[in-house]
C-alpha positions as CSV (number, residue, x, y, z in Angstrom):
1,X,110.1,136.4,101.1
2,X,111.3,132.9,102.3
3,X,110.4,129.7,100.8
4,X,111.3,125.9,101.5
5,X,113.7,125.3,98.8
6,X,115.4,122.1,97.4
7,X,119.1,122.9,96.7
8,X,120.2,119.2,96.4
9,X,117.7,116.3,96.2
10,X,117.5,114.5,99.0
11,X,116.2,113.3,102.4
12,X,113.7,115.4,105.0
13,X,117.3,117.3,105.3
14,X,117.4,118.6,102.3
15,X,114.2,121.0,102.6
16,X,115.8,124.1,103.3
17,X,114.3,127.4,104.8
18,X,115.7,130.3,103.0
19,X,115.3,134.0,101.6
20,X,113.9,134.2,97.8
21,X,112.5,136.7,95.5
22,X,109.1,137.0,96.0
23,X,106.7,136.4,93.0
24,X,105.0,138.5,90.9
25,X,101.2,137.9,89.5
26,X,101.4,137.7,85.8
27,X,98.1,137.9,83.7
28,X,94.9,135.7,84.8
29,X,97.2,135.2,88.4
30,X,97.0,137.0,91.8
31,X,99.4,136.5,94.9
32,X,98.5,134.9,97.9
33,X,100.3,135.1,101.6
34,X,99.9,132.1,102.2
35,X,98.9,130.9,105.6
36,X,99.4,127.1,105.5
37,X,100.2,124.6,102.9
38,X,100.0,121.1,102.9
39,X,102.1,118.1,102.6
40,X,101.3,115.6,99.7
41,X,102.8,112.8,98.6
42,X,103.9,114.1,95.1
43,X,106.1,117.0,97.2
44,X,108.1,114.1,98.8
45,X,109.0,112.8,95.3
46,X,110.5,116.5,94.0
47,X,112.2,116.7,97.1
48,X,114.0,113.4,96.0
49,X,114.5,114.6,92.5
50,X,112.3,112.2,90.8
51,X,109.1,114.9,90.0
52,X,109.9,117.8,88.6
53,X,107.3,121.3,88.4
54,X,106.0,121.8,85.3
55,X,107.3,124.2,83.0
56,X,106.7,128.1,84.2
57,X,105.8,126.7,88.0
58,X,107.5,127.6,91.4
59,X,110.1,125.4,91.9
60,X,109.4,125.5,95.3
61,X,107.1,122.4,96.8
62,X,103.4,122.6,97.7
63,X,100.3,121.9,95.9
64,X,97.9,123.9,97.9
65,X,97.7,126.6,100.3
66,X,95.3,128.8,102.2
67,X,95.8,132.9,102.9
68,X,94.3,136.2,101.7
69,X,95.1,137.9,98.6
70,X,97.8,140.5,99.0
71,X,97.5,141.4,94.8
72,X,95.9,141.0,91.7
73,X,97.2,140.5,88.2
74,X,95.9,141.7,85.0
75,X,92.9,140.4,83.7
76,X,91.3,139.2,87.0
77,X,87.8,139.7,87.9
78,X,85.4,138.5,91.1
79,X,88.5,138.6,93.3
80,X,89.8,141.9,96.0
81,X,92.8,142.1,97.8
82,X,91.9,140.8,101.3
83,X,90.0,137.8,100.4
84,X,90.5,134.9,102.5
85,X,90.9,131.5,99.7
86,X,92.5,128.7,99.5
87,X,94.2,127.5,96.0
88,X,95.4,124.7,94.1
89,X,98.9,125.1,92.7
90,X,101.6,123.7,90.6
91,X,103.7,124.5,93.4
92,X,105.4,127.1,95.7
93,X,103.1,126.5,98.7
94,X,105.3,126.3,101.1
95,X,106.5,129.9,101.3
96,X,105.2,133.2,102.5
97,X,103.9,134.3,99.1
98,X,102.8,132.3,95.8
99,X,101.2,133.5,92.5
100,X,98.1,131.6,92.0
101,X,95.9,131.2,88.3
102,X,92.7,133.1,89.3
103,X,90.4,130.0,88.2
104,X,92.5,127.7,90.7
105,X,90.8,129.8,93.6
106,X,88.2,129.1,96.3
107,X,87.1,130.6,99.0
108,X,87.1,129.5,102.2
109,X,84.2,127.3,103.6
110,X,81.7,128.4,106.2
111,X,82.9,127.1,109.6
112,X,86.3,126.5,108.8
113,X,89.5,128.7,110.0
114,X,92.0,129.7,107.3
115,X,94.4,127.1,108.2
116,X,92.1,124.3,108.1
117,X,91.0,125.1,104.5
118,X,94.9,124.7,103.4
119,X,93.6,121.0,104.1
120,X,90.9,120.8,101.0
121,X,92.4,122.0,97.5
122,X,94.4,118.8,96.6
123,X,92.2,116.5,97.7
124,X,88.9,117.8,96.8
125,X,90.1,118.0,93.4
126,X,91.4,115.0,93.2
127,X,88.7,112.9,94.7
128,X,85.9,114.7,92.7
129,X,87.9,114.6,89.4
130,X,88.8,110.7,89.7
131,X,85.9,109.4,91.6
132,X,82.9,111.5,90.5
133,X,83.6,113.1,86.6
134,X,85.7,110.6,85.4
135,X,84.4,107.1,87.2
136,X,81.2,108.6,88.1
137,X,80.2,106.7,91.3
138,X,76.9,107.1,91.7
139,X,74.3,106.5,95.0
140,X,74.1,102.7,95.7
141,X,77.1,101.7,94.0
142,X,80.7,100.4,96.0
143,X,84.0,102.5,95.9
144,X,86.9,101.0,97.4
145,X,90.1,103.3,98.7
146,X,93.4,102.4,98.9
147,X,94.9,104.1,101.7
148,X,91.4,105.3,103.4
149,X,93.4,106.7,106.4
150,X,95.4,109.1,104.3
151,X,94.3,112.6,103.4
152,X,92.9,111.3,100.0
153,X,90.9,108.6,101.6
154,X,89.6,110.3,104.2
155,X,87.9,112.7,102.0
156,X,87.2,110.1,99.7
157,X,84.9,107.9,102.0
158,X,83.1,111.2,103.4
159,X,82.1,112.1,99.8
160,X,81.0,108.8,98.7
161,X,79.0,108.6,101.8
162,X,77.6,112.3,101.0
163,X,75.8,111.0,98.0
164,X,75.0,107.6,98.9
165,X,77.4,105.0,98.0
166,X,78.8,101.9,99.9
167,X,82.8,102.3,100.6
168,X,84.8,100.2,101.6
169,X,88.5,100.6,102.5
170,X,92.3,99.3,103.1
171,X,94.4,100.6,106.0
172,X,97.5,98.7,107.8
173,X,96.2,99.0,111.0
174,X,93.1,98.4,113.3
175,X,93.6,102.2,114.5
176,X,93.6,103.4,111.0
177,X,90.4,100.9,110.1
178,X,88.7,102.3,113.4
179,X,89.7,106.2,112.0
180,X,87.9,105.6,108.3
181,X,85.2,103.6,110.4
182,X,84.3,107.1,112.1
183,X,83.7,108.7,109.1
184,X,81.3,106.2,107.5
185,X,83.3,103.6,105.9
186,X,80.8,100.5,105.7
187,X,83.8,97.4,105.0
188,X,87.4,97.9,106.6
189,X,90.2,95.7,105.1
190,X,93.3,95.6,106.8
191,X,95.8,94.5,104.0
192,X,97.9,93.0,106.3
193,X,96.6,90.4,107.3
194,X,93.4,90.3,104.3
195,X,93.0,90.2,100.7
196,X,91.1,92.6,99.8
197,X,89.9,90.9,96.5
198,X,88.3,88.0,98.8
199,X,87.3,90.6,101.2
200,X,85.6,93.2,98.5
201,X,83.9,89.9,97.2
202,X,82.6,88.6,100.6
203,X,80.9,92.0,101.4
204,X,79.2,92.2,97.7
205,X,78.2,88.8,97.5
206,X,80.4,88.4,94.5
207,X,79.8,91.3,92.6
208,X,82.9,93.3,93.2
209,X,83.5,96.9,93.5
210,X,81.8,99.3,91.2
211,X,84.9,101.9,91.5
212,X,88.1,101.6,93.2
213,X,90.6,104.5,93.6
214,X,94.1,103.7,93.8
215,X,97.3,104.9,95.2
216,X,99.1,101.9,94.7
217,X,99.8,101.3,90.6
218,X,101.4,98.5,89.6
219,X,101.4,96.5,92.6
220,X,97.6,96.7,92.9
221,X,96.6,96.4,89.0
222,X,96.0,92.9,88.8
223,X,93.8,92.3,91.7
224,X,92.2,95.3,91.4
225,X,90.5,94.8,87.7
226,X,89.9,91.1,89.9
227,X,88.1,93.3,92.4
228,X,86.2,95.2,90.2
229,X,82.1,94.7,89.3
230,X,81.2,94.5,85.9
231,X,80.8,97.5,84.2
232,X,83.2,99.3,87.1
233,X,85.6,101.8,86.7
234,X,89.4,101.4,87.9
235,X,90.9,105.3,88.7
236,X,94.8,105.2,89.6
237,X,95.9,107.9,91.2
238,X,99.5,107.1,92.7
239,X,102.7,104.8,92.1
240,X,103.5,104.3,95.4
241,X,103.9,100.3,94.6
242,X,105.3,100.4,91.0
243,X,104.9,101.9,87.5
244,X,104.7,98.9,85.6
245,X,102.2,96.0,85.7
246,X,100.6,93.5,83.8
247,X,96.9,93.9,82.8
248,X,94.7,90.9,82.3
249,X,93.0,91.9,79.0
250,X,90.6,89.2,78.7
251,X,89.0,89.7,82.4
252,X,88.6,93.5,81.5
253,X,87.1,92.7,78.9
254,X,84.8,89.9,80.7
255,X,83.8,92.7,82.8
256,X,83.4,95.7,80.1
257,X,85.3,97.2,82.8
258,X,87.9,100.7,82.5
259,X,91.0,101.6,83.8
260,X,91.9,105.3,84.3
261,X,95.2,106.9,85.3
262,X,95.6,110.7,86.0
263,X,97.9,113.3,87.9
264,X,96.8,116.8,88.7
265,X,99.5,119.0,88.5
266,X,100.7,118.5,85.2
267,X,97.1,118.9,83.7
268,X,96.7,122.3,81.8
269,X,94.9,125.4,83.3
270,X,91.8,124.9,81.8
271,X,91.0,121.7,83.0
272,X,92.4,122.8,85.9
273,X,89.7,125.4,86.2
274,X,87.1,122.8,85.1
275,X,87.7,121.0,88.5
276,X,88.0,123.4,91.2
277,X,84.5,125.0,89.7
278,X,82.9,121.7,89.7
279,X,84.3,121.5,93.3
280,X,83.5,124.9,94.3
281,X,79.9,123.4,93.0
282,X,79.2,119.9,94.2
283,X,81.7,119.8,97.6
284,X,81.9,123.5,98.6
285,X,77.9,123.2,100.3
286,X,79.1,119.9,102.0
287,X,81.2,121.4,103.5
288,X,79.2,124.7,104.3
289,X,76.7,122.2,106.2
290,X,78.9,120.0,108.0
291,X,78.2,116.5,105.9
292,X,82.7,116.7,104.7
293,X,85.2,118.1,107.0
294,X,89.2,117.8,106.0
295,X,90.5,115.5,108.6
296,X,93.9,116.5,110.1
297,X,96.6,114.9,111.9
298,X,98.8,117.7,112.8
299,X,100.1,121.2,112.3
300,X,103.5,122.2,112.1
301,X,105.8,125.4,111.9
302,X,106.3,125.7,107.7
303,X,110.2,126.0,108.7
304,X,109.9,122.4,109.7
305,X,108.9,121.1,106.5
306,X,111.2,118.1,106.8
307,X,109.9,116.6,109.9
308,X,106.2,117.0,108.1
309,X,108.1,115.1,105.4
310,X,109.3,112.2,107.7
311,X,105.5,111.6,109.1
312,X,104.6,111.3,106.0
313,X,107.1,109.0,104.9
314,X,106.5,107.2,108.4
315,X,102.6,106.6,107.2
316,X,101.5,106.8,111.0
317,X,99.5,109.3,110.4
318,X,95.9,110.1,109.4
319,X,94.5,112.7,107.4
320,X,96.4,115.9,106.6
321,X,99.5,117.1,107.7
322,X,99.9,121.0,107.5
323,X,102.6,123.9,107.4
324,X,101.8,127.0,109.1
325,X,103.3,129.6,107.9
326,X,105.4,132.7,110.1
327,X,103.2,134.4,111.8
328,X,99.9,132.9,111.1
């Protein structure tokens, strides 16, 4: 098969096109052709060397993927070849063919095409891990995104909305503000030109956010626990502003407040399987009935991988940006 591989770390360049053995579904696994992957954030870090797989993954990037099963391991049950899914992996989406564990399946949503759904598994899992089972935001309360313009944080407002919470958001633009507007954001904070601590406070009448998810780290840490409500929950999902930052212990403790920090791809497969069956439960129907949609901002040819890479990096864009693999 061919795969995007990463023979030198590197710029967008460095994503290479090129022939590999194709994998083989070990126990509990099947293999997927994979019709589209998507780009994430964490894939743009292993292509500069600084995030390894874990141990036994593809070394090949790409968290998720859609396309139909083409095989089935050992020990898999509920699954025939043929079935249209989409997966969350540790990695080898972008290629033609990826093994996939069994319990990191879905299938695809009514009223979405089999590209689209290459859109869901990374974020869905994310957002309802973070936000829902480990913060549990609940209807009336305030979440605020970081980054509600990006693939995370548009599927983060549309699922707080879904079960009746207040978000609010930060974008770096008035378009971006407008985008997360559309989809139900109730406060937009352009964090440029606002503080979003002053603005979060404004909008509450002083009582702060109940959760805030974060793609920031250390830059953020500080005024975040500031931003929080008491009682709220801080969930860090990203670096993209530092790994190290103080903590004011005695205003987190003011606020019996909680700071959590978590990656998905390292976690094991069991947990794994914990959280796409809780999303498969709580998300798949809201997506079924048209309350979540993934929101993308472009399709490109999987050969191009690079240029994907360099909108991302760009952060112009809104939503999802996906790989479509030869032929699909």
């Amino acid at each position: 098969m061919h795969a995007i591989t990463i023979p030198e770390a590197g710029g967008p360049e460095a994503l290479v096109w090129a022939e590999v053995p194709d994998p083989v579904p070990g126990e509990g696994e099947v293999l997927v052709e994979v019709t589209a992957a998507a780009v994430n954030r964490a894939d743009l870090l292993q292509r500069q060397g600084f995030y390894d797989p874990p141990p036994g993954a593809s070394p090949h990037p790409g968290l998720e993927c859609s396309g139909r099963i083409a095989d089935i391991g050992p020990g898999v049950s509920g699954w025939s070849v043929g079935d249209e899914v989409c997966a969350l992996l540790s990695g080898g989406g972008y290629a033609e063919k990826v093994a996939v564990p069994a319990g990191q399946l879905l299938p695809v949503p009514a009223g979405l095409s089999l590209v689209e759904a290459a859109a869901l598994p990374e974020v869905t899992c994310t957002v309802w891990s973070n936000v829902f089972m480990i913060a549990h935001l609940r209807p009336g309360e305030t979440l605020l995104v970081h980054g509600g313009s990006s693939g995370i944080g548009t599927m983060a407002i549309q699922l707080a909305k879904a079960v009746g919470a207040k978000v609010a958001v930060t974008a770096g633009s008035e378009e971006k503000l407008d985008r997360c507007a559309q989809l139900g954001a109730d406060i937009l904070i352009n964090y440029r030109e606002q503080d979003f601590v002053e603005e979060i406070a404004k909008a509450t009448d002083g009582a702060g956010a109940d959760v805030i998810l974060d793609n920031m780290g250390a830059k953020y840490l500080d005024r975040n626990v500031k931003a929080l409500a008491v009682n709220g929950r801080l969930a860090i999902i990203g670096m993209q502003g530092g790994v190290r930052g103080e903590l004011d212990i005695a205003t987190l403790l003011n606020k019996r407040a909680a700071v959590s920090a978590t990656s998905l791809r390292a976690r094991p497969l069991d947990e794994k399987t914990a959280i796409v069956a809780a999303v498969r439960e709580h998300v798949w129907p809201l997506v079924a009935d048209g309350h979540v949609r993934p929101v993308i901002d472009r399709k490109l040819p999987m050969e191009a991988a690079g240029e994907g890479h360099r909108v991302l990096e760009a952060s112009g864009h809104v939503g999802k940006v996906l790989l479509v693999a030869p032929g699909a």
